[in-house]
N, C-alpha and C positions, 0 to 999 in steps of 0.2 A: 554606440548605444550601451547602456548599462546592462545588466539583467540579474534578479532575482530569484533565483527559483527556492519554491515552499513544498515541504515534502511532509505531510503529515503520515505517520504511521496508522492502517488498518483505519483509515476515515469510508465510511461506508455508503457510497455514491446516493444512496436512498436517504440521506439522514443530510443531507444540504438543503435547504428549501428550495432555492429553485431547480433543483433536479428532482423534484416530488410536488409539483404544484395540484394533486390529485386529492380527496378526501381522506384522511386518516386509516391506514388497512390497504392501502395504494402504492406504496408496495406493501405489503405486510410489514407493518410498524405501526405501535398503538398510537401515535402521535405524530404531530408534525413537529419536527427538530429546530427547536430556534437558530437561525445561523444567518442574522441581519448583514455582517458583515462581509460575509462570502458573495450573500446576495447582490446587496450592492456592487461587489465588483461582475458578480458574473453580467448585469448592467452595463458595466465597463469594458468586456472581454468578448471574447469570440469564447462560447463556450461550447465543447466537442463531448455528445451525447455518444460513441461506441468508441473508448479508450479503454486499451487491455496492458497488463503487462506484459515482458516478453517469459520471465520465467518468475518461478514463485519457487519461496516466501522471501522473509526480510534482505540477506544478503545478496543471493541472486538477482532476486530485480534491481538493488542498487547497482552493481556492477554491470547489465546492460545500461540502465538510465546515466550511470557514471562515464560508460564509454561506446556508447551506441556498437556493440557487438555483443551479436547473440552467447547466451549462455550455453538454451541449449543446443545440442543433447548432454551437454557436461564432461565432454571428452576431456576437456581441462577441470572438471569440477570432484575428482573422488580424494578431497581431503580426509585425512589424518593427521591434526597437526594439534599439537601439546597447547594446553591454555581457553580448549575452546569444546565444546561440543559439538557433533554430528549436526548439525542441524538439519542437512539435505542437501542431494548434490549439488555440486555448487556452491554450498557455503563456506566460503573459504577467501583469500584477499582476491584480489586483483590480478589476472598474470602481468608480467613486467613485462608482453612484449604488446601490453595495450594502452596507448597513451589517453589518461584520462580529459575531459572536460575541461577540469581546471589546470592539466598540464597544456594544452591546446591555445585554451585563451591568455594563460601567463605567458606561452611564446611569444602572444598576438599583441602583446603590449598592455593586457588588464590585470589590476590588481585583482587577486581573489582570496577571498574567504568563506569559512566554514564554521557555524555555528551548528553544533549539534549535541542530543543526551540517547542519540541509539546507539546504547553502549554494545550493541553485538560489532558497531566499524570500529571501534576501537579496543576491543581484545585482542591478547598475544599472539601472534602472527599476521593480525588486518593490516591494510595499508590505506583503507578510503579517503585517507586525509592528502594522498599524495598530489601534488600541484598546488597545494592550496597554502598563503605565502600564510598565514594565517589561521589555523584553526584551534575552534575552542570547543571543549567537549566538557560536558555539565553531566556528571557524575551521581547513579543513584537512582534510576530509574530498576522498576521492575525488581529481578535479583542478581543486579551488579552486585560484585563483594563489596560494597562502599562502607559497612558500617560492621564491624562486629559485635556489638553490644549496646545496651544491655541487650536481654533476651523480653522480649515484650511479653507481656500477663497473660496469664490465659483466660481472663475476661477480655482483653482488646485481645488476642486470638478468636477466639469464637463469635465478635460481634461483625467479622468479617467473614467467617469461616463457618456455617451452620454445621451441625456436628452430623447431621446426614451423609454431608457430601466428603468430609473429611473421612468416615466411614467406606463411602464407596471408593476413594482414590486418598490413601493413605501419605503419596507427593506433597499433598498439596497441602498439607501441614508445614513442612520447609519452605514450600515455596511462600505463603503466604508470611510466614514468621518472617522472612528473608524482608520481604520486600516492605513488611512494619518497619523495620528496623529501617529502612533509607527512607521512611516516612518523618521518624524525629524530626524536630525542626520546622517541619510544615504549618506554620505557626497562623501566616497569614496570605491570603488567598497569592501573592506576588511570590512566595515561596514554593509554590509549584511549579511541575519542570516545565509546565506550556505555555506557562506565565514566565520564568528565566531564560527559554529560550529564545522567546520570542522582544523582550526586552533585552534580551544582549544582542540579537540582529540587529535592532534598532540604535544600540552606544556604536555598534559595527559600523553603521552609514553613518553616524554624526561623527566618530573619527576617523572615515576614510570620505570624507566631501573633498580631499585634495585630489585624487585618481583622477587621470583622465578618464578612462572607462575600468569597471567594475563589476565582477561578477561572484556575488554571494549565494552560497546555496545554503538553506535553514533547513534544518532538520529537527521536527521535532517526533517524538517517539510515541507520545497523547497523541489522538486517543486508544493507541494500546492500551490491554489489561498490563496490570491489574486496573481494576475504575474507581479509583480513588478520586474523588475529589469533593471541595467542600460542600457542606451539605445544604445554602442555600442553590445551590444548581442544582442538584437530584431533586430537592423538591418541588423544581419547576415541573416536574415530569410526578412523581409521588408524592403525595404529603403523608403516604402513612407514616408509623413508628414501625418498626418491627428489625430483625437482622438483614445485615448487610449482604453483599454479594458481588466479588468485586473479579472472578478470573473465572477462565472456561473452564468447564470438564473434560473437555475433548470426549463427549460421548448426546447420547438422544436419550430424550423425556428423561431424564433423570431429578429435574425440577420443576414445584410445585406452580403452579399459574401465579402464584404473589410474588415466589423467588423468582423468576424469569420476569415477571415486572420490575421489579428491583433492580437485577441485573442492567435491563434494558434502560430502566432509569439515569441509573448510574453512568451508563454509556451515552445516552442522552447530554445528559448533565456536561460531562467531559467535552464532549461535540462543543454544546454551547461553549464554552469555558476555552479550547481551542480559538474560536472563531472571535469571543472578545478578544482577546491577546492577538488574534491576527490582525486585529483593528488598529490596535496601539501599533503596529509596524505600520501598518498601511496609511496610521494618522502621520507617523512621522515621517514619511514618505514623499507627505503631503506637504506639511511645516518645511522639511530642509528643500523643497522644489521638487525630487526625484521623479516624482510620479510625470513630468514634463521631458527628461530624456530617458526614464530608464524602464524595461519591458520586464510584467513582474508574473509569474506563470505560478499558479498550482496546481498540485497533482495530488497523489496517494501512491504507496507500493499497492494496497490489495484492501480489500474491505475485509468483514470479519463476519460470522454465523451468530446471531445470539435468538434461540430458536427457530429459523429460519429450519423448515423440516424438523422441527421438534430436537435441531442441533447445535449444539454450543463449541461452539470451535472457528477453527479452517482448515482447508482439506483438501488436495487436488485432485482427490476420486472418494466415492463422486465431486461436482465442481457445481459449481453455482451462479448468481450474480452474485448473491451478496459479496463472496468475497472476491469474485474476478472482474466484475465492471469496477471502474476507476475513472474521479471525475478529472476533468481539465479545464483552466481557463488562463487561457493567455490576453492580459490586458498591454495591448502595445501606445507608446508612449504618445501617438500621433493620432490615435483614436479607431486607426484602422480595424474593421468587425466587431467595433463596439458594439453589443447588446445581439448580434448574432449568436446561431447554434447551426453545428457542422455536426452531418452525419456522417462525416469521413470515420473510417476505420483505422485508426492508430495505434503505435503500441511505444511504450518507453522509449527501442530503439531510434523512433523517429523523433520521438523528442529532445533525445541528441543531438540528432543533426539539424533539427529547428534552434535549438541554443546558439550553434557555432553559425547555425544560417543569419539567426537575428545578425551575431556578432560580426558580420564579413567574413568569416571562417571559411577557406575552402578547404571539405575532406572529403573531396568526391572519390568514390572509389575505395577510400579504407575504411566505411561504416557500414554497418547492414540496415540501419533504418535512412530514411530520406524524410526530408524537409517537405512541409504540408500546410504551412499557415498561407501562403498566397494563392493555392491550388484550394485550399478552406474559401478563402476570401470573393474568390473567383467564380465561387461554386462550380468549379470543372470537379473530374471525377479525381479521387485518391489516387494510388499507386497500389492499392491491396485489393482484394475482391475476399479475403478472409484473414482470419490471424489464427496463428496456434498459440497457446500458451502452455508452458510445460512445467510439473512439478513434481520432480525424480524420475520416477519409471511411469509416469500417467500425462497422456496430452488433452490438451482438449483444443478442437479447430471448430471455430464459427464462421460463419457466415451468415447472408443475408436471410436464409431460409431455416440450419438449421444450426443446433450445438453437438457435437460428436463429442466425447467423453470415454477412453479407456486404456488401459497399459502399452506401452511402445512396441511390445509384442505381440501387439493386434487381440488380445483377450481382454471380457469383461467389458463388452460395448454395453454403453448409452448412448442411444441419438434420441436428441427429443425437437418436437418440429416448433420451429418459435413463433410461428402463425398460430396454435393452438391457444384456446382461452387460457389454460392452465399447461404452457410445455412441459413443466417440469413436473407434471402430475405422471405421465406415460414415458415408458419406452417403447419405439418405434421403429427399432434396429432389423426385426424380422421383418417386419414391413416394408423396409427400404435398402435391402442391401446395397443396390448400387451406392447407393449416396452414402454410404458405410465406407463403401470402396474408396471411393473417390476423394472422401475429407481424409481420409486414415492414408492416402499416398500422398497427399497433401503436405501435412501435417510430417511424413516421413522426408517429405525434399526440403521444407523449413530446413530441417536441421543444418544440410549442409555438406554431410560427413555422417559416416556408418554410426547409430550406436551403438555404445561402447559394451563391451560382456558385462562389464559389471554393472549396468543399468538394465540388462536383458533378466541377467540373474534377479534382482533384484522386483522385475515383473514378474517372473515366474513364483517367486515366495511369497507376492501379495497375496492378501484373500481377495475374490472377486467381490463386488458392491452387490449388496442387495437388490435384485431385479433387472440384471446386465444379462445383455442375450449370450448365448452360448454359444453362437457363430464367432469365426472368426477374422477379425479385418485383412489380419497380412495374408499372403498368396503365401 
């Protein structure tokens, strides 16, 4: 069997239509998100309603998703390494004593490749490309160094950059300048990166139709900020005129109810724009026959805040859905769970060992997540009864009941009860210590292994989250 897998960056489980078949404000989004094409396949697919990562953000989750072994607690993750920035524990390559995905299935006898523009797996010191006989990485996203010059006007500065928010975070002048500058060029709509990624996956299958079995993984880095894209797609969401608004603040209420539409538009727009270009893969899929032997899965690393709590960002304390639930849909090539929805509990790691499961892969034993689509299809119960997710020195473990949320040193709880009409309106920590107790030892044997001092240090130098109880979880 073939298999595909589609990794869009920061796609936000609310903004698919069929994971939002509710009235507009359902979940809090001014609109409903066109995204005909996703739809359709979730049609096709067994599609799984409680998918989490195993650790956050960009690199960390790729590296469990890459080798179904947990991140955290990051005992391998306190990079220092030239070429890159801190981005958070864990971000850092691949250790070499962990054989990836695509080194597994190239054992197995499949060709594989790698089409991607998340330029953070390709900076000085990454290795994400490892196993993969083939990959191609599309240059210029965000603020890759791709372009030095010229230096863009400071009227196209400001029609992206309103001069408020350049005032309050004085960054984001660079940042924004940076990433005009790998805008040049963008001439016409197929010159965007979700539109080249997604049609170079596509030259990918028509010149590997000889492989006996094949395994491509697409990456695309859309709909990350910045939210640039052309302007008949925002207007599908806005038609006013006014300034643009295209990257987070990493901060709350800082923007006006027009900019925060805008913003929200723009991320709209992108969504849609994503989703056609998923089509053009998905049509040629269809054309070359593949969609008849080959199993095609998407997913996301993590969704993204854009006022969600009056906050624009991501964040792993506090924690949220928007950017911790993550959609799934696996369409396998014989029809199996076509148009079904599983409320199994999964998380990246097991979506690992579902890859290698499709492929006949046996790595019983060297993976931390297990294989789920026939236990899905069965409706027998999962293998998990919760998930933790971890993002530096902050965990958060769910269940069926509740969401526990605070530092690995047991300080700074949020539990909130997900039966409530509004969970994430209270915390409920004084009220429920046990169930404090019990998620927070939990979430402590995830790990696996002690954490590490410099993630302990690390929780002690946090500020606690506004409204986090003052008890505390560890013993």
């Amino acid at each position: 069997m073939n298999i595909v897998l589609v990794v869009f960056d920061s796609l936000r489980k609310d903004c698919i239509g069929c994971y939002n078949d509710g009235p507009p404000g359902t979940p809090a989004w001014p609109w409903k998100v066109k995204t005909p094409h996703l739809d359709r396949l979730a049609a096709e697919s067994l599609v799984f309603d409680r998918a989490w990562p195993e650790s956050l953000p960009t690199l960390p989750t790729r590296r469990a998703l890459y080798t179904g072994k947990r991140v955290y607690p990051f005992d391998k993750g306190d990079f220092r390494l030239k070429g890159d920035f801190v981005g958070a524990p864990g971000w850092g390559p691949i250790p070499e004593d962990q054989p990836t995905l695509a080194e597994r299935l190239k054992e197995a006898g499949y060709r594989t490749g790698l089409v991607a523009d998340v330029y953070h797996m390709f900076k000085p010191s990454k290795n994400y490309w490892r196993g993969f006989e083939q990959w191609t990485f599309l240059r210029g996203q965000e603020i890759d160094p791709c372009r030095s010059g010229p230096e863009p006007s400071e009227e196209l500065i400001r029609r992206y950059l309103p001069e408020p928010l350049e005032r309050a975070v004085p960054w984001r002048r660079q940042f924004v300048t940076t990433a005009l500058k790998n805008m040049y060029g963008r001439d016409r709509e197929e010159d965007y990166y979700n539109a080249r990624v997604l049609i170079e996956a596509a030259r990918w299958l028509e010149q590997n139709r000889d492989a006996g079995n094949f395994f491509l993984t697409v990456e695309s880095f859309d709909p990350h900020e910045p939210w640039f894209v052309p302007e008949h797609y925002r207007r599908m969401y806005d038609e006013t005129d006014g300034p643009e608004q295209v990257i987070s603040g990493y901060a709350t209420d800082e923007m006006s109810p027009e900019l925060l539409r805008r913003t929200q538009a723009n991320y709209s727009g992108l969504v849609t724009m994503c989703d056609r270009w998923f089509g053009h893969l998905v049509e040629t899929m269809r054309v070359l026959g593949m969609l008849e032997n080959t199993a095609l899965i998407v997913t996301t690393d993590h969704g993204h805040c854009i006022g969600d709590g009056g906050y624009v960002g991501k964040r792993g304390y506090p924690s949220g859905p928007a950017v911790f639930e993550v959609p799934l849909f696996i369409r396998h090539p014989d029809g199996t769970g076509a148009g079904r929805r599983s409320d199994l509990l999964v998380q990246h790691t097991d979506l690992a060992a579902q890859v290698l499961g499709l492929a006949g892969v046996d790595a019983a034993g060297e993976l931390d997540g297990e294989s789920f689509f026939d236990q899905a299809v069965a409706g027998k119960p999962g293998h998990r009864d919760h998930v933790t997710v971890a993002w530096g020195p902050n965990l958060t473990v769910i269940d069926e009941a509740w969401w526990l949320n605070c530092k690995v040193d047991g300080t700074g709880v949020l539990l909130r009860d997900r039966s409530a009409a509004d969970p994430f309106a209270a915390n409920v920590a004084d009220d429920h210590r046990d169930e404090v107790g019990r998620l927070f030892e939990a979430g402590l044997a995830d790990a696996g292994a002690e954490i590490p001092a410099y993630l302990m240090e690390m929780a002690r130098k946090q500020e606690d989250a506004p409204g986090c109880s003052a008890l505390a979880a560890r013993k």
